[in-house]
N, CA, C and O atoms as CSV, one atom per row, in Angstrom:
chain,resi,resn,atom,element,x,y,z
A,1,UNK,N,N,0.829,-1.182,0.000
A,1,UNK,CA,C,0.000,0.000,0.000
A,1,UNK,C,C,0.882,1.256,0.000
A,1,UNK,O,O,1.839,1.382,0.764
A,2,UNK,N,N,0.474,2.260,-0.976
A,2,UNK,CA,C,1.526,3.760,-0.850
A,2,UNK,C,C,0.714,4.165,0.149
A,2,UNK,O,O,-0.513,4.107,0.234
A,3,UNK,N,N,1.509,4.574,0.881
A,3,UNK,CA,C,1.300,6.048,1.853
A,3,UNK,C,C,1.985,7.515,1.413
A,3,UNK,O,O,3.093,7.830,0.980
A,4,UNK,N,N,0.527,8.389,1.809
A,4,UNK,CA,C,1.028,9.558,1.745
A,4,UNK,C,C,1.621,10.544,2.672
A,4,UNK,O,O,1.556,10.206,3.853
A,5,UNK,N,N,2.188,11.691,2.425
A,5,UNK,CA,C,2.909,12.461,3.083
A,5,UNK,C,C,2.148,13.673,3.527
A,5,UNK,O,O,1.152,13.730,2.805
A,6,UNK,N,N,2.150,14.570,4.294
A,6,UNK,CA,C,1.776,16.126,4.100
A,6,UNK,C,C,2.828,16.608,3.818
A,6,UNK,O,O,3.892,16.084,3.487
A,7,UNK,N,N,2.401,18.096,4.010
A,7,UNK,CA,C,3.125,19.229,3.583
A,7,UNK,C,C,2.232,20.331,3.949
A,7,UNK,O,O,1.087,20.486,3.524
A,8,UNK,N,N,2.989,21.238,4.945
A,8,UNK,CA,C,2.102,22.383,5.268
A,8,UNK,C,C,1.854,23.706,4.454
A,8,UNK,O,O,2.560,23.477,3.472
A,9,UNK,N,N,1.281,24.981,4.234
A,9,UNK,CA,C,1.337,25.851,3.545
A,9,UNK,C,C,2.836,26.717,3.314
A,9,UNK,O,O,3.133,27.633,2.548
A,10,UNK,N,N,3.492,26.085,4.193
A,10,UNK,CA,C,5.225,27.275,4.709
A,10,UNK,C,C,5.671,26.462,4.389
A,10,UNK,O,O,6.558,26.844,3.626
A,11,UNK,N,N,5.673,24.962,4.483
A,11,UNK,CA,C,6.428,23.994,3.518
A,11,UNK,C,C,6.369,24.136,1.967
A,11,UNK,O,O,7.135,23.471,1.269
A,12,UNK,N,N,5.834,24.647,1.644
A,12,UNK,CA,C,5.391,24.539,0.062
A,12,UNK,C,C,6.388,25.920,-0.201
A,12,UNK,O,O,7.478,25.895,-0.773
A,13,UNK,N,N,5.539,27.429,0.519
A,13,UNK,CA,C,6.148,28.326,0.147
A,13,UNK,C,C,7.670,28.781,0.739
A,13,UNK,O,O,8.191,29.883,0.910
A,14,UNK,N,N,8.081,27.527,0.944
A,14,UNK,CA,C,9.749,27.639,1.066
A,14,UNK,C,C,10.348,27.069,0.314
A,14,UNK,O,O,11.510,27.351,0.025
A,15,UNK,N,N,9.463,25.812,-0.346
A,15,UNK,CA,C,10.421,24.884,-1.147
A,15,UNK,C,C,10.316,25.996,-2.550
A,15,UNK,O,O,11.220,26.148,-3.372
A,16,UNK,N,N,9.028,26.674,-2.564
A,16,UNK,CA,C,9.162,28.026,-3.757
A,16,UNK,C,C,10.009,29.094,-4.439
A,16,UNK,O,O,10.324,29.557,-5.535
A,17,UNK,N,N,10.215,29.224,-2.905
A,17,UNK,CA,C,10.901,30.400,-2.976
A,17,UNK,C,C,12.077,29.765,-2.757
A,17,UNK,O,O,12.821,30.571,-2.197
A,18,UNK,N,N,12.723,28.521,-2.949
A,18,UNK,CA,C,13.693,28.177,-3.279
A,18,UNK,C,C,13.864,27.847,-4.647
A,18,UNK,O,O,15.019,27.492,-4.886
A,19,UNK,N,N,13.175,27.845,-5.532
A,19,UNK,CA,C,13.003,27.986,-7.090
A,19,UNK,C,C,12.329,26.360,-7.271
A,19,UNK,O,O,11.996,25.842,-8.337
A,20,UNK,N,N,12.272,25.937,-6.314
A,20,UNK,CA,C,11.507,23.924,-6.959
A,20,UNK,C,C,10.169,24.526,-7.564
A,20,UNK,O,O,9.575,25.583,-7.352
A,21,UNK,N,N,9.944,23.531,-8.331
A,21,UNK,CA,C,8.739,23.418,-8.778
A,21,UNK,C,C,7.599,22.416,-8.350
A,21,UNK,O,O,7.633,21.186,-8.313
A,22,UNK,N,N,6.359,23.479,-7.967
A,22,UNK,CA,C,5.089,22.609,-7.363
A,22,UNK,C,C,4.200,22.802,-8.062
A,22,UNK,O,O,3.870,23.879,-8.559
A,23,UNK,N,N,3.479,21.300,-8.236
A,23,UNK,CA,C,2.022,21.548,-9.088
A,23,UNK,C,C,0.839,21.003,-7.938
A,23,UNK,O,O,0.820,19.951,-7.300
A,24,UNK,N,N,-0.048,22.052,-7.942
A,24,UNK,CA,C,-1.204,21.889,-7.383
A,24,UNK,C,C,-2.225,20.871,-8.097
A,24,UNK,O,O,-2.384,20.906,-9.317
A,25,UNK,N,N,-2.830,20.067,-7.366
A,25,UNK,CA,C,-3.941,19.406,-7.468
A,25,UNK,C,C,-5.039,19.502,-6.838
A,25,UNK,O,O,-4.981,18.956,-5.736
A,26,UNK,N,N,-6.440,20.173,-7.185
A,26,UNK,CA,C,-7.544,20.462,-6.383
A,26,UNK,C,C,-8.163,19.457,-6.652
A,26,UNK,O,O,-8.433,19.023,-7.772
A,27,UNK,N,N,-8.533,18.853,-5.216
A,27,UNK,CA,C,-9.301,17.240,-5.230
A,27,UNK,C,C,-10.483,17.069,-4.773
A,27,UNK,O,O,-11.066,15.985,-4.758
A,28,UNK,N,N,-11.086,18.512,-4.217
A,28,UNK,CA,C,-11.873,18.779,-3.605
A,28,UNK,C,C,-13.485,18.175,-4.395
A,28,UNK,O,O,-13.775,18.429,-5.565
A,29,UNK,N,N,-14.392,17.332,-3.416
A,29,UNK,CA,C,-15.500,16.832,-3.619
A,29,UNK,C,C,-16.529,17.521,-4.455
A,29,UNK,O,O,-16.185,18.694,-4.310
A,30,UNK,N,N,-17.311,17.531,-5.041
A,30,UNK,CA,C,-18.070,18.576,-5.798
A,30,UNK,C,C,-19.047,19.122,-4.881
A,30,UNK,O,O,-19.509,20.076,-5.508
A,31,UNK,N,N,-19.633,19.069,-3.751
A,31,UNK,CA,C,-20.503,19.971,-3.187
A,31,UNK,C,C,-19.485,20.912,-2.478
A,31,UNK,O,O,-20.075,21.874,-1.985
A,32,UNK,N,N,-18.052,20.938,-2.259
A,32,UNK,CA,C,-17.289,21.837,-1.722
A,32,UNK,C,C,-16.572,22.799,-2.616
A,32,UNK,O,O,-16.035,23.888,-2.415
A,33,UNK,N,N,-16.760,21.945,-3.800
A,33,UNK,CA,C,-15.904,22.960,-5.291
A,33,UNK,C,C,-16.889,24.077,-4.954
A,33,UNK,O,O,-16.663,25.230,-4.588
A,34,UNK,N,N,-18.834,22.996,-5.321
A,34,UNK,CA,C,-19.474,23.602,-5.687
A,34,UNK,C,C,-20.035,25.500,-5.110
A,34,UNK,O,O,-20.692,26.426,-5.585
A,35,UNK,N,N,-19.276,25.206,-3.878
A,35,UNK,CA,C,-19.398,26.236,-2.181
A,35,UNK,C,C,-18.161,27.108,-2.038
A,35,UNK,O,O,-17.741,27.616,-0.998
A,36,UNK,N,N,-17.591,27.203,-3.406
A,36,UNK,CA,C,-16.262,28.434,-3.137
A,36,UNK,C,C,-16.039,28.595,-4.394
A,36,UNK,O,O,-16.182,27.655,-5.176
A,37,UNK,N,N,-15.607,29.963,-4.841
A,37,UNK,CA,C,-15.226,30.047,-6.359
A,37,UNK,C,C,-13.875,29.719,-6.427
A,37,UNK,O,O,-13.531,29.126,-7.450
A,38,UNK,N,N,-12.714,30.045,-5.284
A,38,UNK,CA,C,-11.515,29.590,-5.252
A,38,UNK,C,C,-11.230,28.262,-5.143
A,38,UNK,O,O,-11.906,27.297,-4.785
A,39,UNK,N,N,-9.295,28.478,-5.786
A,39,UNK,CA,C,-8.742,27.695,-5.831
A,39,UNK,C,C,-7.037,28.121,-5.900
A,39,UNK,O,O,-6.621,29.178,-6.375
A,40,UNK,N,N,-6.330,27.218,-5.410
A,40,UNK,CA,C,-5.185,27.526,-5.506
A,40,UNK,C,C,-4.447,28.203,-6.776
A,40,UNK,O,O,-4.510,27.567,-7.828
A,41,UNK,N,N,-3.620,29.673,-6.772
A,41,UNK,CA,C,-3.220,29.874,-8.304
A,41,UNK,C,C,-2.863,28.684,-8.964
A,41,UNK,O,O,-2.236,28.153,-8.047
A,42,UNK,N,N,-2.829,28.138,-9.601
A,42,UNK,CA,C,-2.840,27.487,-10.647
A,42,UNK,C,C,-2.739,25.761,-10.927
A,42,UNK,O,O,-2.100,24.931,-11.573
A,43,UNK,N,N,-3.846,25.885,-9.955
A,43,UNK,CA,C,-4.216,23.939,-9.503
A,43,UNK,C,C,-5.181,23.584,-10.619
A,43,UNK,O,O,-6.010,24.216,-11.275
A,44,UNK,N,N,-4.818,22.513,-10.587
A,44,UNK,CA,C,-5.514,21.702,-11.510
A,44,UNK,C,C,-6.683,20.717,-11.202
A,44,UNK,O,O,-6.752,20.091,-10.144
A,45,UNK,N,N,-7.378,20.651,-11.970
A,45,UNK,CA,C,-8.962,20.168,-11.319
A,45,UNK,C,C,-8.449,18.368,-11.563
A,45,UNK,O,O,-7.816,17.968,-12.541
A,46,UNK,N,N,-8.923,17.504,-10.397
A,46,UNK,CA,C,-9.040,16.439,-10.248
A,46,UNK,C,C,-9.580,15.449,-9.638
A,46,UNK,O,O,-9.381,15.354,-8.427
A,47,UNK,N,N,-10.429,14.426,-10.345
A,47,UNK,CA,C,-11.226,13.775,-9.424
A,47,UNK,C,C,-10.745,12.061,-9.637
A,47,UNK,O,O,-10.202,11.585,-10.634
A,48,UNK,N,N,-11.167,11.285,-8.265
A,48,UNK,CA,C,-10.422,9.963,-8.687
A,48,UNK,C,C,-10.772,9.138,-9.447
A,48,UNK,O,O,-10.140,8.087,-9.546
A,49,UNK,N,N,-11.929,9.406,-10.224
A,49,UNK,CA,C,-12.609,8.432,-10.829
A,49,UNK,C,C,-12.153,8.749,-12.454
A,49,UNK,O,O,-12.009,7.969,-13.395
A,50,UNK,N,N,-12.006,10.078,-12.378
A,50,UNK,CA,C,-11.138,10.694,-14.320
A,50,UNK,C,C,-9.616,10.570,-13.951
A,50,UNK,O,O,-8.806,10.552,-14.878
A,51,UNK,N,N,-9.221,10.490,-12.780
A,51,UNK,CA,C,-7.880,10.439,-12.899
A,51,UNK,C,C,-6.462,10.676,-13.655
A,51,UNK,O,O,-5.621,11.574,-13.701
A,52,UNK,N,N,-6.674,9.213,-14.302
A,52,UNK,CA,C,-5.942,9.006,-15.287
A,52,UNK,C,C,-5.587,10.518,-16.922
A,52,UNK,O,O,-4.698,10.925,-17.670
A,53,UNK,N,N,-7.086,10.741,-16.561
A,53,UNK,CA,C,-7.392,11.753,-17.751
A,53,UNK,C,C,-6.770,12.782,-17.139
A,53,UNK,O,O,-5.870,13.442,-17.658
A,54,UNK,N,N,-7.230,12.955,-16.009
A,54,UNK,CA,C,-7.012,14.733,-15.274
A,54,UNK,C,C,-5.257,14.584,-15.168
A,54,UNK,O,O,-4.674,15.511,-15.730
A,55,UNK,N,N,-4.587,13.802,-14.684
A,55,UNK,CA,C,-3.267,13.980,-14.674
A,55,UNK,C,C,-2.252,14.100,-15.938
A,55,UNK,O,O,-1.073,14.438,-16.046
A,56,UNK,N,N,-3.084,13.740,-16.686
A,56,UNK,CA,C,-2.343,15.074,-17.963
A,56,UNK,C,C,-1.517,15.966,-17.988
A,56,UNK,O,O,-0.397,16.138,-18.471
A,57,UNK,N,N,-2.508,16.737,-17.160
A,57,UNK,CA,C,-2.206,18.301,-17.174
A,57,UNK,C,C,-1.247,18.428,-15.831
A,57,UNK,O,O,-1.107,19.528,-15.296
A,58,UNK,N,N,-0.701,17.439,-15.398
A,58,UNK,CA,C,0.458,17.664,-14.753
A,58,UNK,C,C,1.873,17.613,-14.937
A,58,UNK,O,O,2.239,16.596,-15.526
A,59,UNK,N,N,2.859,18.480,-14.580
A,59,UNK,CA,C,4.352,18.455,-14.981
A,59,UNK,C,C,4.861,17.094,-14.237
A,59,UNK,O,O,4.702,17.005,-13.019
A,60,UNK,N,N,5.232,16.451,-14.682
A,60,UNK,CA,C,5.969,15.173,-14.268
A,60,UNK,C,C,7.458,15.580,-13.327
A,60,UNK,O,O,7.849,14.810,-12.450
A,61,UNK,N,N,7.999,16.537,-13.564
A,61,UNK,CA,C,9.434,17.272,-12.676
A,61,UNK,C,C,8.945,18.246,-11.586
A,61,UNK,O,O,9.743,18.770,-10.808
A,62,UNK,N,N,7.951,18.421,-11.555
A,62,UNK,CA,C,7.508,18.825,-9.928
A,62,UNK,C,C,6.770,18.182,-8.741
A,62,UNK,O,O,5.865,17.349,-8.778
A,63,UNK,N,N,7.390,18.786,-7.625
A,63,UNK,CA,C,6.231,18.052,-6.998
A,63,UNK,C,C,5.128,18.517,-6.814
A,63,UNK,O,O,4.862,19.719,-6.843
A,64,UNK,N,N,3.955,17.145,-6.493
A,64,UNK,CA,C,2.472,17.675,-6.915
A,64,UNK,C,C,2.193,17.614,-5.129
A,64,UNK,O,O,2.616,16.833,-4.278
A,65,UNK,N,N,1.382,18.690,-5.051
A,65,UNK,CA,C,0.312,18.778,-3.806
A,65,UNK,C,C,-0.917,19.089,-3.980
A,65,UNK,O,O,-1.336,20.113,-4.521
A,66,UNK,N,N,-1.776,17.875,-3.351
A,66,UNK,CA,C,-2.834,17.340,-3.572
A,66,UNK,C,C,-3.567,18.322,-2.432
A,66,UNK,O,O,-2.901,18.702,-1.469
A,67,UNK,N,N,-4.841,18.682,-2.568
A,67,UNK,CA,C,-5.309,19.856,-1.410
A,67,UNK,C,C,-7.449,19.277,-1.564
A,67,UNK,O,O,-8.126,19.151,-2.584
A,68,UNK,N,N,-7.778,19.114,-0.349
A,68,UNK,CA,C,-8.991,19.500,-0.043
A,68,UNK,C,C,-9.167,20.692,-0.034
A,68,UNK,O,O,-8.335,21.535,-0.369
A,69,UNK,N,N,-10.895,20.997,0.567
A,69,UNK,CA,C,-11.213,22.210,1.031
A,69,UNK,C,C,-10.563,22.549,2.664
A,69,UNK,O,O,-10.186,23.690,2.933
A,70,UNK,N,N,-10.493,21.502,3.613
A,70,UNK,CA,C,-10.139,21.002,4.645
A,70,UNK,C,C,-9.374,19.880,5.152
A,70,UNK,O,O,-9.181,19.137,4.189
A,71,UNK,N,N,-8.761,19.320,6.363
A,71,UNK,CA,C,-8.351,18.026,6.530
A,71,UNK,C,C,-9.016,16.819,6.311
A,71,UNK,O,O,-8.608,15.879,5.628
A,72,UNK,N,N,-10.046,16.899,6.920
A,72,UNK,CA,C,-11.086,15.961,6.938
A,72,UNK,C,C,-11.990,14.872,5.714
A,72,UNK,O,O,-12.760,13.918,5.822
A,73,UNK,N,N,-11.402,15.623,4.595
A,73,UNK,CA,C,-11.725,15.073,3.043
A,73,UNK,C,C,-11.074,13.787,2.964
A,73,UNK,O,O,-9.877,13.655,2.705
A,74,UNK,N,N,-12.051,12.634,3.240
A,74,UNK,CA,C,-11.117,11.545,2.803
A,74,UNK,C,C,-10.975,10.791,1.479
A,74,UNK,O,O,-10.980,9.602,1.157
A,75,UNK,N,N,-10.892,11.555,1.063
A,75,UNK,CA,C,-10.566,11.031,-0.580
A,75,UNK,C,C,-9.388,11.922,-1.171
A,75,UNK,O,O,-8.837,11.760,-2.260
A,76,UNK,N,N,-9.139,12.827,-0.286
A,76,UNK,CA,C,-7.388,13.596,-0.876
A,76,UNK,C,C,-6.585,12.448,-0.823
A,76,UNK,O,O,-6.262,11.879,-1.866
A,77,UNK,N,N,-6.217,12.033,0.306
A,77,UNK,CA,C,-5.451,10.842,0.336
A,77,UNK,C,C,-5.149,9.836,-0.994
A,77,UNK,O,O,-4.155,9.422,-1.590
A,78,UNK,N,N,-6.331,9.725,-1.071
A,78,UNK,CA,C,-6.502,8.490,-1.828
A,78,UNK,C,C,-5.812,8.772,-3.446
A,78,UNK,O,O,-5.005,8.198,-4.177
A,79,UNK,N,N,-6.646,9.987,-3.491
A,79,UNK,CA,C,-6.158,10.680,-4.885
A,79,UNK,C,C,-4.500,10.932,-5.409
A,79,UNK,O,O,-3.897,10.751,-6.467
A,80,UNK,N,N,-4.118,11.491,-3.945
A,80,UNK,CA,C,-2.732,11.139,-3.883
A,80,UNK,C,C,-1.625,10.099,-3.962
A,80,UNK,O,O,-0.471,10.201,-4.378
A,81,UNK,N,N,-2.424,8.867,-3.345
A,81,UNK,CA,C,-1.789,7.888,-3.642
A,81,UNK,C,C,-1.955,7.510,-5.010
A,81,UNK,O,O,-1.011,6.989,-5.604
A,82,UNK,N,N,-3.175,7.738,-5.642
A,82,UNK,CA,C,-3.485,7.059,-7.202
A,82,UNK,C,C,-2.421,7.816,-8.008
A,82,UNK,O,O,-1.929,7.411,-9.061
A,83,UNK,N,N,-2.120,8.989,-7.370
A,83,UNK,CA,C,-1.275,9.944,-8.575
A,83,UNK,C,C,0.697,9.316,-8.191
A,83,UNK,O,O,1.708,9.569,-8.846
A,84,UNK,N,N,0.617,8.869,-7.503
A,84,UNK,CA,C,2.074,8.425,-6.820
A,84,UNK,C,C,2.405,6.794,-7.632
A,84,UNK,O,O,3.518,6.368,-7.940
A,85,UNK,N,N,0.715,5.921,-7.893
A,85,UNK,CA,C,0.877,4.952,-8.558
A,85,UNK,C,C,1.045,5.094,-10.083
A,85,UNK,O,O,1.640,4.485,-10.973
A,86,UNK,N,N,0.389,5.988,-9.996
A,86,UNK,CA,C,0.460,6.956,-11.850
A,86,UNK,C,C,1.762,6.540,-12.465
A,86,UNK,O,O,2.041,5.984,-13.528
A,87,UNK,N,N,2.443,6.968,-11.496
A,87,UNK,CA,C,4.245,7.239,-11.725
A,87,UNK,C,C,4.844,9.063,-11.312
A,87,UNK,O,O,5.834,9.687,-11.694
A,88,UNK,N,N,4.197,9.271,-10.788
A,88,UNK,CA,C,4.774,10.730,-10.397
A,88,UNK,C,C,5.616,10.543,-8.592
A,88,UNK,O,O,5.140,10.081,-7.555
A,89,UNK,N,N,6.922,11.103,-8.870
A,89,UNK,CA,C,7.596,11.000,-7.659
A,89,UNK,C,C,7.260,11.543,-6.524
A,89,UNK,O,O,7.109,10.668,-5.672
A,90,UNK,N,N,7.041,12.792,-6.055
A,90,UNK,CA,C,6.863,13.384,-5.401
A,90,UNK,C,C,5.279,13.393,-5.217
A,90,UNK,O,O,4.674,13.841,-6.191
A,91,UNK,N,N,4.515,12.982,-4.155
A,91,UNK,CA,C,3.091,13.431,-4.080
A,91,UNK,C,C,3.089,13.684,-2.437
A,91,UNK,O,O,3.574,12.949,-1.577
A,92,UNK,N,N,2.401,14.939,-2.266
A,92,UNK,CA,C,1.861,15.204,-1.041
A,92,UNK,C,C,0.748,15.893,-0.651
A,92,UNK,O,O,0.366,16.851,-1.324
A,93,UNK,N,N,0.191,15.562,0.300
A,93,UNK,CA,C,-1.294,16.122,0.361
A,93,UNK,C,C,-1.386,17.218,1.588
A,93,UNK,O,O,-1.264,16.928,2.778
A,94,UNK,N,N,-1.691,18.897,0.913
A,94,UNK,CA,C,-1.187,20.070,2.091
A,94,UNK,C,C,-2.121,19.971,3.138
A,94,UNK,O,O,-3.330,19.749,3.198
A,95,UNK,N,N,-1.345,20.169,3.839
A,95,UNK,CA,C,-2.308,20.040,5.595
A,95,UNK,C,C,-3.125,21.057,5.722
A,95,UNK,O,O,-2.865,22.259,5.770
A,96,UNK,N,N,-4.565,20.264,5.796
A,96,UNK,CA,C,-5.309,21.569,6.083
A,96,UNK,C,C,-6.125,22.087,5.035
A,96,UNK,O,O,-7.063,22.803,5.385
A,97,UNK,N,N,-5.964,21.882,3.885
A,97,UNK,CA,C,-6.264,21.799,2.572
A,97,UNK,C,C,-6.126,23.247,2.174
A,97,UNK,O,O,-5.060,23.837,2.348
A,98,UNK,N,N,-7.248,23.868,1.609
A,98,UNK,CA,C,-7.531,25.386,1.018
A,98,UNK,C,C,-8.169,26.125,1.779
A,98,UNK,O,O,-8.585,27.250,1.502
A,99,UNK,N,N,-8.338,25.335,3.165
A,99,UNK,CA,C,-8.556,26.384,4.142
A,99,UNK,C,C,-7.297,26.667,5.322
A,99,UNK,O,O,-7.376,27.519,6.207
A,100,UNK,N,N,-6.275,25.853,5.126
A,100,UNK,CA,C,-5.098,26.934,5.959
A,100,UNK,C,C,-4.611,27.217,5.013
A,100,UNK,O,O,-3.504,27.582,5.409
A,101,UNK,N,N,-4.619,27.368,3.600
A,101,UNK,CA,C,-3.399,28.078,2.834
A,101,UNK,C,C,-3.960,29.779,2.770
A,101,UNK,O,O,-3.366,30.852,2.664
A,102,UNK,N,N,-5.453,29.374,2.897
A,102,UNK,CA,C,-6.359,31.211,2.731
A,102,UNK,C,C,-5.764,31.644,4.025
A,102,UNK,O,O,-5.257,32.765,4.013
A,103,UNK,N,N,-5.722,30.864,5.319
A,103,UNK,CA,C,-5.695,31.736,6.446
A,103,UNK,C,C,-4.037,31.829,6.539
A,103,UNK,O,O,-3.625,32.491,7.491
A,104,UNK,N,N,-3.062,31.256,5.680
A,104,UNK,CA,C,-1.917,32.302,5.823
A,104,UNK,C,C,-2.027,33.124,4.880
A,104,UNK,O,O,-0.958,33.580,4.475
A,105,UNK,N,N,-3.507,33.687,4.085
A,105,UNK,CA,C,-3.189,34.753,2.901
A,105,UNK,C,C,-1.869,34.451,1.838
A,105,UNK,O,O,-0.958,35.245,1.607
A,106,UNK,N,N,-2.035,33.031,1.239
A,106,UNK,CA,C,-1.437,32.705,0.380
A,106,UNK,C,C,-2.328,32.535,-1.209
A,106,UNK,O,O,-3.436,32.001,-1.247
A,107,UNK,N,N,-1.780,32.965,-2.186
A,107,UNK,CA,C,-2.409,32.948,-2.984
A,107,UNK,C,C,-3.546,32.520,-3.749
A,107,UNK,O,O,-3.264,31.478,-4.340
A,108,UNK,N,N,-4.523,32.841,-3.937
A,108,UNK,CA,C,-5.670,32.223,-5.044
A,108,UNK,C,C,-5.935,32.625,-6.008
A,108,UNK,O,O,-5.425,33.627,-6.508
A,109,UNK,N,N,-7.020,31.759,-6.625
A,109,UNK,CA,C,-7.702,32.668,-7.582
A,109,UNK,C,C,-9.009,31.980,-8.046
A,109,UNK,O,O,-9.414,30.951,-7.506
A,110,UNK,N,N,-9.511,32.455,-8.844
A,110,UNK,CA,C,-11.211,32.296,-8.809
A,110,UNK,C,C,-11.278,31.398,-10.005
A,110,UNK,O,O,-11.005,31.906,-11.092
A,111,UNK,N,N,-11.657,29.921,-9.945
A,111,UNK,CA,C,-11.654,29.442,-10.542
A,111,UNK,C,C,-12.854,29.372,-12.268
A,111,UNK,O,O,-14.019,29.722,-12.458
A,112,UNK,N,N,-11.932,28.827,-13.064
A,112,UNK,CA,C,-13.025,28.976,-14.369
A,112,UNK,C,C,-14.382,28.422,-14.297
A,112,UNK,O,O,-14.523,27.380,-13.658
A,113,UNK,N,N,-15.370,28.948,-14.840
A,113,UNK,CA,C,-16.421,28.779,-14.959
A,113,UNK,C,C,-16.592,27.412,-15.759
A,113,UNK,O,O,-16.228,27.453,-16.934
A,114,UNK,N,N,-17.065,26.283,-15.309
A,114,UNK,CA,C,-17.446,25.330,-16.016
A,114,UNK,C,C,-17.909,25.256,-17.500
A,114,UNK,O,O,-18.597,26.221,-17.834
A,115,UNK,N,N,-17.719,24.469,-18.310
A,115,UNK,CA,C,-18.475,24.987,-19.566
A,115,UNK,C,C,-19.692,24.172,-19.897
A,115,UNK,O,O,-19.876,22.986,-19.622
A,116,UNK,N,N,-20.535,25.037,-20.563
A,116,UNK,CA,C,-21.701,24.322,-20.961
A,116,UNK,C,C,-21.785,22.894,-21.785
A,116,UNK,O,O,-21.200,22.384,-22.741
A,117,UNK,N,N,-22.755,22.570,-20.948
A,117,UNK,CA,C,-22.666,20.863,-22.189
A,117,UNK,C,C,-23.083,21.413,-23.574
A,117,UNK,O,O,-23.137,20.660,-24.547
């Protein structure tokens, strides 16, 4: 079984501002997407069941952090591990999700509007 790691919001923005590269993954459930327009600058939408599809759009040379709305989401985990079986090295899931990265006033932004069927 993979196990995952955390990583707190000051963990991330140190390994940054040391020039590494991090890719966000928003894993967040759809009635919690559905309950905030934010999202991390420039996370990528992912759910475990498209997976395979959604990790595409990830850089393979960074590390990825996987984020709820909160801790308590138990399916970040999981998502994380699926993305670690993927083949991506680095996976960690930020503590606390997208609600301690707002309360250190770390970056967002308002995510795209879904598109019409």
């Amino acid at each position: 079984m993979l196990t995952t790691t955390h990583i707190t919001p000051r963990q991330v923005v140190a390994r940054t501002a040391r020039g590494e590269r991090v890719t966000f993954v928003d894993a967040r459930d759809e009635r919690l997407l559905a309950s905030s327009p934010w999202q991390i600058a420039g996370a990528v939408r992912a759910q475990l069941a498209t997976l395979v599809h959604d990790a595409n759009g990830l850089a393979r040379d960074a590390a990825v952090v996987v984020y709820g709305q909160h801790a308590g989401e138990f399916h970040v985990p999981g998502v994380a591990a699926r993305l670690k079986s993927l083949g991506f090295a680095e996976v960690r899931v930020l503590q606390g999700g997208l609600d301690a990265w707002t309360r250190h006033d770390l970056a967002v932004e308002r995510r795209a509007a879904p598109a019409d069927p």
